[in-house]
N, C-alpha and C positions, 0 to 999 in steps of 0.2 A: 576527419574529426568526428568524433563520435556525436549524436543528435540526440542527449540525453543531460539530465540535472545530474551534476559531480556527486550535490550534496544533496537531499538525502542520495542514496544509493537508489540505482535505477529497478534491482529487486523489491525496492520497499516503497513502488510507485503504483499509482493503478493501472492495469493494465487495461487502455482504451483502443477498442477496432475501430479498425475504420468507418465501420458504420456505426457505433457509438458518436462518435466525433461527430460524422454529419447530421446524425440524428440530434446533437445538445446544438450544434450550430447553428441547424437549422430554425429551432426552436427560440431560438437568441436573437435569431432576423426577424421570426415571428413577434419577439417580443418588443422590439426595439421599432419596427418597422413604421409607427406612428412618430416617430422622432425626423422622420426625414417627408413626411405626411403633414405635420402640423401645420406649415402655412397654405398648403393647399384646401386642406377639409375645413379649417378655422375660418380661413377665409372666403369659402364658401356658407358658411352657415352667417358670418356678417353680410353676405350679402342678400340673402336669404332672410334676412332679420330676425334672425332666431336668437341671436346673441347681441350684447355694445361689445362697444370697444374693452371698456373693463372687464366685462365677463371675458372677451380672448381674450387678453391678456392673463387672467385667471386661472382660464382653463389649459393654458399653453403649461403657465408657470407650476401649475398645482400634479400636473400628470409627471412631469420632470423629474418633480422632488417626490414623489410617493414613490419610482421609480427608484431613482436612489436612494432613500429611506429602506426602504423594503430591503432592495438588495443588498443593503447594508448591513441590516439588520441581521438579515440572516448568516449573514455573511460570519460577522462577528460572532451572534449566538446560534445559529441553530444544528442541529447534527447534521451527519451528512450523510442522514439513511432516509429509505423513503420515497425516494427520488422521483420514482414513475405514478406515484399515487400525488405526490405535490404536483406533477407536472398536469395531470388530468383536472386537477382542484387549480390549477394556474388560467389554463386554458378555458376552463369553464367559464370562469369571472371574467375573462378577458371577451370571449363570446357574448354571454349575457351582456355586460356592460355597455359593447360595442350597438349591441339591439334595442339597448334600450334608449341608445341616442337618436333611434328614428324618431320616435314621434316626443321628445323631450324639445325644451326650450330653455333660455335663459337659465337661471342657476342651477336647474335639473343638472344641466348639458355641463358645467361643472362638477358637479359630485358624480358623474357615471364616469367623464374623465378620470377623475381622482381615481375610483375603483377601477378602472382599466390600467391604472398606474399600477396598482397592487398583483393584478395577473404578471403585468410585462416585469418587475422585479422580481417578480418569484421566479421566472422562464430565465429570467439572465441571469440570477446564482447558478441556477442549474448550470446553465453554458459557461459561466467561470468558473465553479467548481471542476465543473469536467477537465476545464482546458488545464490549470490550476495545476490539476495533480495528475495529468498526462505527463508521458516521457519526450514530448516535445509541443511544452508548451506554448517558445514562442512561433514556430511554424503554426500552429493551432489558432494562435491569437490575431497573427497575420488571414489567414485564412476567412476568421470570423468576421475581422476588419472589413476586408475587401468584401466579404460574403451582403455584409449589410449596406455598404455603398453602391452594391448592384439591383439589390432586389429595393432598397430604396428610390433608386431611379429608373427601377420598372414599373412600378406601381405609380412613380409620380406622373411618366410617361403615359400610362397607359389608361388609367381614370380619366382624365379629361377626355378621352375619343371614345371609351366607351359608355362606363355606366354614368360618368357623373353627366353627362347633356341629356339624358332621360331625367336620374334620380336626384341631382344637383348633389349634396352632399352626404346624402342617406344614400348614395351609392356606394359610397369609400369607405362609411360607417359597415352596410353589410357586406361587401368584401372582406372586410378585416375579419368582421364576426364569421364569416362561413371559413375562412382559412384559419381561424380559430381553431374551429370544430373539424377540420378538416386535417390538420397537427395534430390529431388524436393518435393517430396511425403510425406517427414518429417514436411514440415513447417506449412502444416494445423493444425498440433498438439500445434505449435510454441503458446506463448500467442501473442497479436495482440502489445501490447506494454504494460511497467510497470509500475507503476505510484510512484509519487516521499514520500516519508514519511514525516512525520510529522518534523521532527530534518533537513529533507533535506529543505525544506521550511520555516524554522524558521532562519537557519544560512546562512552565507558568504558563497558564493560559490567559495570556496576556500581551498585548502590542508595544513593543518597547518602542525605546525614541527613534532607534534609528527609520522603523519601519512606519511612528508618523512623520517625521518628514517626506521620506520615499512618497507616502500619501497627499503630503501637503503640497509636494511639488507636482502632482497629480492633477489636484483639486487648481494651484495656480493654470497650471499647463492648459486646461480643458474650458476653464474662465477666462483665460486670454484669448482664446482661438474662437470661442462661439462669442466672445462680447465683443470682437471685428467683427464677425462674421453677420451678425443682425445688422448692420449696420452699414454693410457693402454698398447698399444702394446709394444713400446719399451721399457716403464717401465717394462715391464715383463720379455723382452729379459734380460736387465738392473739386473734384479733381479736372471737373472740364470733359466726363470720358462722354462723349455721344451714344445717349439710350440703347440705340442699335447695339452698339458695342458691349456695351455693358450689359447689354441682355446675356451674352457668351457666356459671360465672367462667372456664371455660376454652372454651364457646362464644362467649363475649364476647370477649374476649382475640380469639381469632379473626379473627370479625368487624372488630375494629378493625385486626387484620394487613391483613385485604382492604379497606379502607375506606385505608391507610396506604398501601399499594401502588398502589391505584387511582387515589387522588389523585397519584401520585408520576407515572404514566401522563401523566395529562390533562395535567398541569402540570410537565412533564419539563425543556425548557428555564427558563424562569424559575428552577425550584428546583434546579437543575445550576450555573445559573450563581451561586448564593449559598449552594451546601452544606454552606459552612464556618458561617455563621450559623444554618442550620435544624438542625444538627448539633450545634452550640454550646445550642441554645434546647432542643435533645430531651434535650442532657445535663444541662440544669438543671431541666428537665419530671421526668426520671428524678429528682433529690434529692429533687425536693418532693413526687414520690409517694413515698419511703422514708419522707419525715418521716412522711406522713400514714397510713400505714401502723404506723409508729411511736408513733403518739399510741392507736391499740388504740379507735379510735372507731366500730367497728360497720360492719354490713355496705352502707350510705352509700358509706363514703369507700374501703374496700376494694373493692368495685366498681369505683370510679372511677380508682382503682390500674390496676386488671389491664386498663380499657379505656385508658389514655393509656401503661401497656405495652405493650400491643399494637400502638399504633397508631405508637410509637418504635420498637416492635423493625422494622416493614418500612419504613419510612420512611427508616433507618439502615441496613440493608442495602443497600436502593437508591441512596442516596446517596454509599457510601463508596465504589462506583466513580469519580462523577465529580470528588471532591474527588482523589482518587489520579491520575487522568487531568491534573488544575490542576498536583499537586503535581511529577508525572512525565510530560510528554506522550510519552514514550518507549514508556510503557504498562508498563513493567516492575511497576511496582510495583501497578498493578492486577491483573497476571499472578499478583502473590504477596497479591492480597485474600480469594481464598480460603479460601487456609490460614490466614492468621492471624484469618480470623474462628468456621473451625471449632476452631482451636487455643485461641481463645478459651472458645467456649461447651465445650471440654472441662475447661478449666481452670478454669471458673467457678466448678462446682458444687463443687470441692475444696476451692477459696479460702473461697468464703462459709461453706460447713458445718464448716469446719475448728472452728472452737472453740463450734458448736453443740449441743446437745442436745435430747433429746425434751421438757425442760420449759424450756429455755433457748435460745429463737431469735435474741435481740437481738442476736448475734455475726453470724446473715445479713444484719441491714438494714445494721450497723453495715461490715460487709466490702465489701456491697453498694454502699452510697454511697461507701465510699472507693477503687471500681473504677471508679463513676460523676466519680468527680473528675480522676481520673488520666484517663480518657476525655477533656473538659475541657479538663487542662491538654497533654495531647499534640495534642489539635488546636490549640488555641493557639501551641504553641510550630511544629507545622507550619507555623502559615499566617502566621506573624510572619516566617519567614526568606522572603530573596528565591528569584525564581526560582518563584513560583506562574504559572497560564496558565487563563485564562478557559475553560469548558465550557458552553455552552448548549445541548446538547441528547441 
């Protein structure tokens, strides 16, 4: 089976080497890689009392959305020349920014976030763009996937034994900023910009319906999965699971990210070209672990929870590239998958916890599932209108 987009035609695609690809990928872990950092450094700097409580929360929430904001933005409007001079001007900001949270305090320590939000969207159009209008996208997006759940759980790994017992949180801070500066070295690899396809230059430059649901089931998708997932903890307590145990529950979870992505790898065309059904099937995997969750039946079935989230939440990133590439061969609307996935997991955690409390959770499964639904029925209502285009690879 051929590992290439039917529509456009694979001559009117860019052509990306291999060391292109790892160079935007790489770039994309750089960018993202405070996303799987945030409760670590965050909650280093509370305890450090550099921050309240309302400022993290602030600073969590405000880096998220300037993150997809940006990538949105550009996504939708900006051309897609330039590429290696945007990424040096991405990288910069995100350096700077990151330096200047040493000796920053309270709401400083806010707005430098925010501006580190603005680097990390710039670096991840790049990496979607690339991946986007490569000849095998969803192999690419798998790849980026797993790319960032590894180097996420090295860095998380690895800061606490070294630099953060010296520099407490101003260690994590200048790590980031010297690998910052240190990505500089990636972008020669960078293509110089992508040029537009034949279907992009013939139509409206414009998002039709189909391709905002494909988005909207996106934005559900990514709000279901992070507004559980802040929320693990006490669900677990909630469930009876013994702390011990559920300390795992987020190496697990893990695990099955990499285990979700990898397969997403191996088996890239195949599950590209059917990822409205593997996406339909993760979003009724997703209910039936709320239920089961729901039932408060011990540390069994809650395990089993957080490994079939896990292994949805990358399976579902990677795939809702090539669903959006079926829905949109113009690629427009993959351009804007980004944002609306990190605009999602900002939004998650508001929605679910909105009518919850410390002794009253059942407002998260309850909010949870019915993010998980709408997820569902916006795929549905995507891939029911004409105008879908086969993706295999």
């Amino acid at each position: 089976m051929p590992e290439d987009i039917s529509i456009p035609s694979k001559a009117s695609l860019a052509q990306v080497s291999t060391r292109s690809a790892a160079s935007a990928i790489s770039l994309g872990c750089v960018g993202n890689l405070i996303l799987g950092l945030q409760p670590l450094l965050l909650g280093a700097l509370l305890d450090e009392h550099r921050i309240s409580i309302a400022q993290l929360t602030h600073a969590a929430m405000i880096e998220q959305l300037t993150i997809g904001v940006v990538s949105g933005l550009l996504g939708g409007l900006a051309p897609r020349r330039r590429l290696r001079v945007i990424a040096v001007i991405a990288l910069v900001v995100l350096a700077a920014a990151n330096a200047a949270c040493l000796p920053a305090r309270g709401a400083e320590l806010v707005l430098y976030r925010a501006l580190c939000g603005v680097g990390s969207g710039a670096l991840l159009w790049i990496t979607g763009a690339t991946i986007a209008f490569s000849q095998a996208p969803a192999r690419l997006s798998g790849l980026f996937v797993g790319s960032q759940s590894i180097s996420q759980f090295g860095f998380a790994a690895l800061l606490p034994v070294t630099l953060m017992p010296m520099f407490g949180s101003n260690g994590g801070f200048a790590a980031m900023a010297a690998l910052s500066v240190a990505s500089v070295g990636l972008i020669a690899y960078l293509p110089v910009s992508i040029p537009d396809i034949a279907h992009e230059k013939s139509e409206l430059q414009r998002v039709n319906f189909v391709t905002i649901a494909g988005l909207a089931a996106a934005f559900f998708f990514m709000a279901a999965i992070v507004g559980f997932w802040v929320f693990v903890e006490p669900l677990a307590s909630a469930n009876r699971v013994p702390r011990i145990i559920a300390q795992y529950a987020v190496a697990e979870n893990l695990a099955a990210q990499i285990l979700g992505a990898a397969l997403c790898v191996m088996f890239a065309s195949r599950l590209a070209s059917d990822a409205r059904r593997v996406l339909s099937v993760s979003a009724v995997a997703f209910l039936l672990a709320m239920a089961l969750v729901w039932t408060q039946a011990g540390s069994g079935p809650f395990l089993v929870t957080t490994f079939v989230h896990g292994f949805i939440w990358n399976v579902g990133l990677t795939l809702f590239t090539p669903l959006l590439i079926q829905l949109d061969p113009t690629r427009r609307g993959a351009l804007l998958l980004p944002g609306a996935l990190l605009l999602g997991g900002s939004a998650g955690p508001l929605i679910t916890g909105w009518y919850a409390t410390d002794t009253h959770l059942a407002p998260v499964l309850v909010t949870a599932a019915a993010l998980g639904v709408g997820w569902l029925l916006a795929l549905q209502l995507a891939t029911a209108l004409p105008g879908r285009h086969p993706v295999q690879g």
